[in-house]
C-alpha positions as CSV (number, residue, x, y, z in Angstrom):
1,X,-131.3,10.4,-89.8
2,X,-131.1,13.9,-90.5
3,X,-132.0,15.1,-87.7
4,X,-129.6,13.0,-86.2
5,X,-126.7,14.8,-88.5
6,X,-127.4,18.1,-88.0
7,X,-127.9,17.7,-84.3
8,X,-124.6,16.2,-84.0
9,X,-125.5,12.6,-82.4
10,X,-123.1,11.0,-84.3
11,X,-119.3,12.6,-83.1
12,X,-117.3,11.1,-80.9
13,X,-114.0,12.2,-81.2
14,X,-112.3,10.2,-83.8
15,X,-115.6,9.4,-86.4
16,X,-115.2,11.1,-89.3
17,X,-119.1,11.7,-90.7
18,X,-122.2,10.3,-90.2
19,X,-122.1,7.6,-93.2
20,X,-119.3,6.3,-91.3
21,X,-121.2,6.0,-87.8
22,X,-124.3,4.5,-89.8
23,X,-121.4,1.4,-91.2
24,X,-120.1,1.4,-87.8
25,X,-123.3,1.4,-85.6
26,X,-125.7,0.3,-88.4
27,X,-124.1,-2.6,-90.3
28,X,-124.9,-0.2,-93.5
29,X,-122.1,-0.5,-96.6
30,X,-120.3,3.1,-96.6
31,X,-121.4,3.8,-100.0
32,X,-125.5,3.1,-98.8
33,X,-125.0,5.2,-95.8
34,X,-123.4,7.9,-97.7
35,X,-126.3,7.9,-100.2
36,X,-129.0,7.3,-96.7
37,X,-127.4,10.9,-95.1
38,X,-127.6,12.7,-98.2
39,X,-131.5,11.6,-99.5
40,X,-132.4,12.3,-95.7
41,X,-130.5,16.0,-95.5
42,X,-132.5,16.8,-99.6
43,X,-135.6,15.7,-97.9
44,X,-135.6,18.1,-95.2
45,X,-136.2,20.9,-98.2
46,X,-138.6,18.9,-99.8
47,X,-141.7,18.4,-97.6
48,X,-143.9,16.9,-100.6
49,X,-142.0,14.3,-101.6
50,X,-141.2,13.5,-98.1
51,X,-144.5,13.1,-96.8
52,X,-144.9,11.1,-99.7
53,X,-142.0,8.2,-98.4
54,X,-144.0,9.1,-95.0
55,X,-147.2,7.6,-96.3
56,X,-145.8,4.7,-97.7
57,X,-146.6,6.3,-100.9
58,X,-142.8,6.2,-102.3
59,X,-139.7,3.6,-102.2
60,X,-136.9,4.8,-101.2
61,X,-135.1,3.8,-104.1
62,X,-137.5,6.5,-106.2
63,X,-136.7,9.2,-103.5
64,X,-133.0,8.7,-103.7
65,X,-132.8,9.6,-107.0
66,X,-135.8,12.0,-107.0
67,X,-133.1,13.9,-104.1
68,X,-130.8,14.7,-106.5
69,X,-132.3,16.9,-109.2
70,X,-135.5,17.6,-106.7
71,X,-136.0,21.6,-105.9
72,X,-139.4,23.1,-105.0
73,X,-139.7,24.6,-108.5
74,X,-140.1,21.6,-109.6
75,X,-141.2,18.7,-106.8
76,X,-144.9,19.1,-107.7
77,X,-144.1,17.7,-111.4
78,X,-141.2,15.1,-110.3
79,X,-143.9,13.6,-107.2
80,X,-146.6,13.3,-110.2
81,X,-143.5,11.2,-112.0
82,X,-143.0,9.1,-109.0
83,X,-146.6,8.6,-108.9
84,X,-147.6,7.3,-111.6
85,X,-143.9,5.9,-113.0
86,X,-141.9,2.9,-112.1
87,X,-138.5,3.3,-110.4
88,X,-137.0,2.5,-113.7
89,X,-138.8,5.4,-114.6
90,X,-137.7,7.7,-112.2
91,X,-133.9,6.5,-112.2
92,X,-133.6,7.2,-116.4
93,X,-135.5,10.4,-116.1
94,X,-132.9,11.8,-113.6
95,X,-130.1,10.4,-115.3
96,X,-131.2,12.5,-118.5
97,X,-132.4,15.2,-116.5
98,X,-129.0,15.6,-115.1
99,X,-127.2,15.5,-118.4
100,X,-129.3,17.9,-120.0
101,X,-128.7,20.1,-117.5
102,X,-124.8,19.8,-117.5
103,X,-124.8,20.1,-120.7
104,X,-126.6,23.5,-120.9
105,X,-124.7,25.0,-118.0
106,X,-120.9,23.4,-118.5
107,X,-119.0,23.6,-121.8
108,X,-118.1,20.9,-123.5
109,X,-113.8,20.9,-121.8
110,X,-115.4,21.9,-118.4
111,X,-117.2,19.0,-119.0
112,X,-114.5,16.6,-119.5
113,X,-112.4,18.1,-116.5
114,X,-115.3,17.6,-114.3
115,X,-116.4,14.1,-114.7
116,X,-112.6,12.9,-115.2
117,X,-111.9,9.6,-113.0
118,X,-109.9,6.4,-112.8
119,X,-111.1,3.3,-110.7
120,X,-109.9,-0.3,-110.4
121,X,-111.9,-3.1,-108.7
122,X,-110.6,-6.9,-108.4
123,X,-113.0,-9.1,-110.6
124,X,-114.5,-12.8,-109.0
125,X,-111.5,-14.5,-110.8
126,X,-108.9,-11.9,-109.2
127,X,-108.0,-10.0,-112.4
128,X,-108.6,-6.2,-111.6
129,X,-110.2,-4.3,-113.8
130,X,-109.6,-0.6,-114.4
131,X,-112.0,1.9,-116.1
132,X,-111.0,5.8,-116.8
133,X,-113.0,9.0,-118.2
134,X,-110.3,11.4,-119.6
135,X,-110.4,14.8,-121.2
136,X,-109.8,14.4,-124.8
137,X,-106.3,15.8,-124.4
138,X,-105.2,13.7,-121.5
139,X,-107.0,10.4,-123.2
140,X,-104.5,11.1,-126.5
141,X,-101.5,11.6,-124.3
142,X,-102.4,8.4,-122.7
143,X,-102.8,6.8,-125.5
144,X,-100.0,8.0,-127.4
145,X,-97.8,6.7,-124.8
146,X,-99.7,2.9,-124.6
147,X,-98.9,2.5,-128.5
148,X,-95.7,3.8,-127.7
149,X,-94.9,1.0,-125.2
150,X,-96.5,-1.5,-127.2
151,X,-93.9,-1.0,-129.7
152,X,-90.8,-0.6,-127.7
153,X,-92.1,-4.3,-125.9
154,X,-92.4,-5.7,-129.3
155,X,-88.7,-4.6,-130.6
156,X,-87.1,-5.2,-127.9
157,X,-88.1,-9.0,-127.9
158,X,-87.2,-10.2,-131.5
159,X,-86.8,-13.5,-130.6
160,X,-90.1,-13.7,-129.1
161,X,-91.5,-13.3,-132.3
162,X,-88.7,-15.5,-134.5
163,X,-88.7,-18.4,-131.8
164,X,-91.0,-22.2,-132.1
165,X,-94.2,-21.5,-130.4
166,X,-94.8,-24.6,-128.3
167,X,-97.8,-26.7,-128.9
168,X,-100.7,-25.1,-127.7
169,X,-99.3,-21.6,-126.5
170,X,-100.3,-18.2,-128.3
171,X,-97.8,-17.1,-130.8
172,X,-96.5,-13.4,-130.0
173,X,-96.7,-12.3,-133.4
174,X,-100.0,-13.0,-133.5
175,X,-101.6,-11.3,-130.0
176,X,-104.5,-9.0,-130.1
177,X,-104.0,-5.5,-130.2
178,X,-106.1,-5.4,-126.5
179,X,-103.3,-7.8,-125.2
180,X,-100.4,-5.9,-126.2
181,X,-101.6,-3.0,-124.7
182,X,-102.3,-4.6,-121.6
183,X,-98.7,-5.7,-121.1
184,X,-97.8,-2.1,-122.5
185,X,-99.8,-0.3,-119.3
186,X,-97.6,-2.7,-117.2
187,X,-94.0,-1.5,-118.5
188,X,-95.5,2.1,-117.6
189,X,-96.4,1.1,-114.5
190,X,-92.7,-0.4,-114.0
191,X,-90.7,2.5,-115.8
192,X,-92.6,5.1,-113.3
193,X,-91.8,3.3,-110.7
194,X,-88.8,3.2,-111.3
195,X,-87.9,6.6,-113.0
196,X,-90.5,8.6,-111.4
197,X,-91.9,11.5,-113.1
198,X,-89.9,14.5,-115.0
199,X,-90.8,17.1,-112.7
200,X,-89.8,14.4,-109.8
201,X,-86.4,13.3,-110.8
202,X,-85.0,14.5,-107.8
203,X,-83.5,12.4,-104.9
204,X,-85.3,14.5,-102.4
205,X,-88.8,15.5,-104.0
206,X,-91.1,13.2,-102.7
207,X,-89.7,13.4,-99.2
208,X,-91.0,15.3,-96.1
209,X,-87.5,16.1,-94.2
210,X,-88.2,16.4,-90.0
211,X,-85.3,18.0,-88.0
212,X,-86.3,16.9,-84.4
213,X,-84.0,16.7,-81.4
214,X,-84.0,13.0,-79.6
215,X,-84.6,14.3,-76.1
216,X,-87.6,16.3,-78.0
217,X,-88.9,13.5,-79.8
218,X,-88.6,11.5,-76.3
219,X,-89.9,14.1,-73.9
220,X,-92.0,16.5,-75.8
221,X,-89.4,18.9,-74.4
222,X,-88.7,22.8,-75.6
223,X,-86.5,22.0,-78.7
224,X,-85.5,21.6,-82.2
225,X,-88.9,20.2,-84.5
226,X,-89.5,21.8,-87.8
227,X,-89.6,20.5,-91.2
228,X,-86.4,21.4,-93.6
229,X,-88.1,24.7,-94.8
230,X,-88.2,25.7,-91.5
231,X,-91.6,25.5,-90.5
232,X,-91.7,24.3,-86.9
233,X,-94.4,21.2,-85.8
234,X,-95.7,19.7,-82.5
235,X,-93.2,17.0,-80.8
236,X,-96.6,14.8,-81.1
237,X,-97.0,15.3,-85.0
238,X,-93.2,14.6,-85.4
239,X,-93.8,11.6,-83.7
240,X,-96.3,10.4,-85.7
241,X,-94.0,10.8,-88.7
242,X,-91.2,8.7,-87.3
243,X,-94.1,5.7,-86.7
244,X,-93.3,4.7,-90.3
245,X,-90.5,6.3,-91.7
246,X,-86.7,6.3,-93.0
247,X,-85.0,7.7,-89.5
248,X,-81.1,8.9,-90.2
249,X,-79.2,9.7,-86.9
250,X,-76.9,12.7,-86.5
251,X,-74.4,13.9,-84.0
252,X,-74.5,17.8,-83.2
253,X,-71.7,20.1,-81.4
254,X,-73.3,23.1,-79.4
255,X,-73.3,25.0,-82.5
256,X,-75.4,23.1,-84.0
257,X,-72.7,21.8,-86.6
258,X,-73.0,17.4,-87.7
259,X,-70.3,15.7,-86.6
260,X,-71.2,12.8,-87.8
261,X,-74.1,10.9,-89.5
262,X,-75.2,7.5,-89.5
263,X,-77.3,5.8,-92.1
264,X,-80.6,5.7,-93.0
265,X,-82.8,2.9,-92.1
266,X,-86.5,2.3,-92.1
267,X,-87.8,2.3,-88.5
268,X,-90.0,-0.4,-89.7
269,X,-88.3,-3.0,-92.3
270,X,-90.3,-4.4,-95.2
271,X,-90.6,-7.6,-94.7
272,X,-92.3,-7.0,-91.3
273,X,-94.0,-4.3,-92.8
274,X,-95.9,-7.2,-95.4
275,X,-96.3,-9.1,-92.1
276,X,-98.3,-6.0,-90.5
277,X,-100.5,-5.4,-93.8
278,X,-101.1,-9.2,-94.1
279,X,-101.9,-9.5,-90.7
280,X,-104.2,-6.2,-90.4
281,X,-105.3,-5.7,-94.3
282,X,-106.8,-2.0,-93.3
283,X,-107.1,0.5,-90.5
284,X,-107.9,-1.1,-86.7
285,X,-109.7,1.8,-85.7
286,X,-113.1,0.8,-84.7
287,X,-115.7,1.2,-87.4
288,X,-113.0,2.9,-89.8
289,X,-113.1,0.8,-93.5
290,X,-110.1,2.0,-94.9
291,X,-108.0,-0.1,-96.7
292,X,-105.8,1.8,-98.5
293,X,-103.2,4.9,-97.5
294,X,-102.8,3.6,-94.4
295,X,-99.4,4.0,-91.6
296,X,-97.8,1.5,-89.4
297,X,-97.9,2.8,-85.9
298,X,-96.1,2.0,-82.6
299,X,-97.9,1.1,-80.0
300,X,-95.4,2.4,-77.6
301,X,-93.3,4.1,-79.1
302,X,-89.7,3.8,-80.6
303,X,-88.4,6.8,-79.4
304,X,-89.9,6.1,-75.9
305,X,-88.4,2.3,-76.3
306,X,-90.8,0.4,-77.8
307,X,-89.5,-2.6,-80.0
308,X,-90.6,-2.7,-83.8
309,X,-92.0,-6.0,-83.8
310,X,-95.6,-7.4,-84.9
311,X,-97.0,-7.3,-81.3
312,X,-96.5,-3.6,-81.1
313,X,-97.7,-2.5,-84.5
314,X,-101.0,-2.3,-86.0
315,X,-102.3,-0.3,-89.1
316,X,-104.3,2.9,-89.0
317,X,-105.3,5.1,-91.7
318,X,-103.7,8.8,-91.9
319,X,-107.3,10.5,-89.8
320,X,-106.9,7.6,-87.1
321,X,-103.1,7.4,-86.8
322,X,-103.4,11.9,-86.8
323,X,-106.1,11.2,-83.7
324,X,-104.2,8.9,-81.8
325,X,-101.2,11.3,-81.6
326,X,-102.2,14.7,-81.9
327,X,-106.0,14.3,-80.1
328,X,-103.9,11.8,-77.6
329,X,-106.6,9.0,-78.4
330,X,-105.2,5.7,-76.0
331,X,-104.5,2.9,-77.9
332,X,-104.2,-0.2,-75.4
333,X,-103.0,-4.0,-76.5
334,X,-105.3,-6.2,-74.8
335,X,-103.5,-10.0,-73.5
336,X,-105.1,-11.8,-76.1
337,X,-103.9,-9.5,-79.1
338,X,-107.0,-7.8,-79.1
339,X,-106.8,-3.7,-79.2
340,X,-108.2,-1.0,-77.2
341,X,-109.0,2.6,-77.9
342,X,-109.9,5.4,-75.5
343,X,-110.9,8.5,-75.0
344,X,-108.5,10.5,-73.5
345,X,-111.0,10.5,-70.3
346,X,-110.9,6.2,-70.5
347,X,-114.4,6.2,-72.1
348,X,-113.9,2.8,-74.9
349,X,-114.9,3.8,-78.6
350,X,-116.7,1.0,-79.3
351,X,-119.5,2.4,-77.1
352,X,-123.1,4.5,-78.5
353,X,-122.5,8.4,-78.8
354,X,-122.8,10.0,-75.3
355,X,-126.3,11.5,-75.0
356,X,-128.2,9.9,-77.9
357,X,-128.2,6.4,-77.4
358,X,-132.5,5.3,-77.5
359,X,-133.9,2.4,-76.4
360,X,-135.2,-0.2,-78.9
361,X,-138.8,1.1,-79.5
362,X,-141.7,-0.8,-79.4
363,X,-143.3,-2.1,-83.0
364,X,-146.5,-1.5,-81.8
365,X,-146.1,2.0,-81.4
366,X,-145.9,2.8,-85.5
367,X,-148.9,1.3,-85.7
368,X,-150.8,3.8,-83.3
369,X,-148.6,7.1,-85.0
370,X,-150.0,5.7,-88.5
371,X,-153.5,5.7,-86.7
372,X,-153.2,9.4,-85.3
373,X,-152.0,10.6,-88.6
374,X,-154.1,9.0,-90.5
375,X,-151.9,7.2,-92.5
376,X,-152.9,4.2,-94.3
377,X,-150.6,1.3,-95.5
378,X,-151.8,-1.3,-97.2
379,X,-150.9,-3.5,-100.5
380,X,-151.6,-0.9,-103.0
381,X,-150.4,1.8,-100.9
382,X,-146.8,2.1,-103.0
383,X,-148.1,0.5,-106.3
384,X,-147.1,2.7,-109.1
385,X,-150.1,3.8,-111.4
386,X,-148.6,3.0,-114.4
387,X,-150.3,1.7,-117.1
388,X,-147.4,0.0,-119.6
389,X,-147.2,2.6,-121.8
390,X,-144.0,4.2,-122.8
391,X,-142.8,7.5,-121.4
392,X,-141.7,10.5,-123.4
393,X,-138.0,11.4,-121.7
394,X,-137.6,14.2,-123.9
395,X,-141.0,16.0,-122.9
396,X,-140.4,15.3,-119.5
397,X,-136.5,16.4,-119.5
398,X,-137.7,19.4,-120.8
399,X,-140.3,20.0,-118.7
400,X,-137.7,20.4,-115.2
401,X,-135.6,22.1,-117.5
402,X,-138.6,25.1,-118.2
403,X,-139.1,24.9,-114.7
404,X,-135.7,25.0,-113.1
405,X,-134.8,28.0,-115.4
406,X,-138.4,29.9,-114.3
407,X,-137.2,29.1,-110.7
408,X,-133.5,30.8,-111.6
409,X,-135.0,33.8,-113.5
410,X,-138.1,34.5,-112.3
411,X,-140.0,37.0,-115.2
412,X,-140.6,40.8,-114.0
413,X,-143.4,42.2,-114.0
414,X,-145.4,40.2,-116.0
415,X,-147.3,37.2,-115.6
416,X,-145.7,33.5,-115.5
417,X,-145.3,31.8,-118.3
418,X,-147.5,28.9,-118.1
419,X,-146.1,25.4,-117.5
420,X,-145.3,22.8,-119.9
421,X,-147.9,20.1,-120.0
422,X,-147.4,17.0,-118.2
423,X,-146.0,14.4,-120.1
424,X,-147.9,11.1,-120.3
425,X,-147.3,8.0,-118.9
């Protein structure tokens, strides 16, 4: 697989890494393949280890994590850990390995800015869930506003709080504090939306204005195309913009002055826009898995007379939708409502990389390789040789932290230090 990546098998055009040829290609989740590139591009620079997993020696789900802290300094002493640990083992040791390390090398608010995040995923019963890792000044800001909100909700429903609670229903008065502040995160959601920020209060902030002449837009012609600053763009990229966005016409003399202007409407309305993401629910691009920032584009285009109807619109994320204009990728509706894309020489996407396609090998050929380098597998050929005892983290954690520090300052002069012993399992 690495070799595979740094030779390059995987580009086509219009796939955007490796990780997202293996989910393509593969059938491997994006997340798996990501992790499956990056083990296999650490194990090129760590021979031991690797001929290790070669053997049969080590799972992979030891060598993943023994790939992120791994460095030669320091694979002797983390392959004895492999060894002889379980992957339970392995996985805690790099976990505080990792944190040890952070912590000696970050301070304490580089630390916090770093490892800041916010993710949401839909639980089994279709409540989504949210989790966030704030610096200590943003996370009191945040909070400051929740309990904020809770108590503007709560006064500004009186009666809710006065009125008969019917038989069996929660009284207001008496929700939990979690609760309140769960309907308090919504009326922030709701006031953003619709106040916006401070710094955003403007009518025209958040907008991307495009100056383009219609017989340019049309034609590709020698004309006027720039954004409001200025800045001129390709016809192609102002054509992407118009796919799926607010399109206000305007009448010009020679000079260049309006002489009149029409009203802005959305070149694709709302309600067929839910229809599109309903129908589509991501990008269409072969082997793309995004869901989320995607644009509605015209098959044929509007400004070359396309209609704006269901048949000729489909979703693409914002690297397809670029490709398909600006790297003049085909897109072709097929008669039963299936999608095309091509290269622009006709060759289909959905077909293996040019040049490194393989056919299936035979199984009995590992056999024979294992045979010529001697390499035995058997049932106790990845059985861990630990005994049940319990492991000393701390000895360990600071054994790769000795060694990755004599590795970044190697003494002068003088003779190494020696190594800490190894810790027992």
């Amino acid at each position: 697989m690495a070799q595979f990546d740094r030779r390059g098998g995987w580009p086509d055009g219009s796939t955007q890494s490796c990780a997202h040829w293996l989910n393509w290609k593969c059938g491997i989740s994006f997340c798996a393949a990501l992790e499956k590139v990056r083990t296999a591009r650490a194990l090129e620079k760590l021979p031991k280890i690797s001929a290790a997993m070669e053997r049969g020696e080590l799972s992979y789900s030891k060598v993943r994590e023994l790939t992120r802290v791994a460095c030669p300094a320091a694979e002797d002493y983390l392959l004895m850990i492999a060894t002889h640990g379980t992957a339970q083992h392995v996985e805690r040791l790099v976990r505080y390995y990792r944190n040890a390390k952070e912590s000696e090398e970050l301070t304490r608010e580089a630390r916090q800015q770093k490892d800041r995040m916010l993710q949401f995923f839909y639980d089994h019963d279709g409540s989504v869930v949210i989790k966030a890792r704030l610096p200590a000044q943003s996370g009191a800001l945040f909070m400051k506003a929740i309990e904020k909100a809770v108590d503007d909700l709560w006064e500004t429903e009186p009666e809710a709080v006065e009125t008969d609670t019917p038989a069996g229903a929660p009284n207001v008065k008496f929700l939990p504090t979690r609760t309140k502040r769960a309907d308090a995160l919504e009326l922030l959601a709701e006031s953003f939306l619709q106040n916006g920020a401070a710094t955003m209060s403007g009518g025209d902030k958040h907008q991307i204005v495009v100056h383009v002449d219609m017989e340019t837009l049309q034609t590709g012609c020698a004309g006027r195309c720039e954004i409001d600053d200025g800045t001129h763009i390709a016809a192609e990229t102002a054509r992407r913009l118009a796919c799926d966005a607010s399109v206000v016409g305007m009448v010009e003399d020679e000079n260049g002055d309006p002489l009149s202007v029409g009203r802005k409407t959305r070149s694709i309305p709302p309600a067929l826009q839910r229809a599109l993401r309903a129908r589509d629910k991501g990008c269409r691009f072969p082997g793309c898995c995004n869901t989320r920032y995607t644009d509605a584009h015209h098959v044929v285009h509007w400004a070359h007379g396309g209609e704006t109807k269901l048949s000729n619109l489909l979703l693409l994320c914002r690297f397809h939708h670029r490709a398909v204009h600006e790297e003049k990728v085909i897109v072709q509706t097929l008669d039963d409502g299936a999608v095309r894309f091509l290269r622009p020489d006709g060759e289909r996407f959905d077909g293996v990389a040019r040049g490194h396609s393989q056919p299936i090998g035979d199984w009995r050929e590992l056999p024979r390789q294992h045979e010529q380098q001697e390499i035995v597998i058997n049932a106790r050929t990845a059985v861990t040789r630990w005994d049940g005892g319990p492991m000393d983290f701390g000895r360990a954690v600071s054994s790769l932290l000795h060694r990755f520090r004599k590795a970044k300052n190697p003494p002068r002069g003088g003779l190494l230090p020696p190594d800490e012993p190894p810790v027992e399992l």
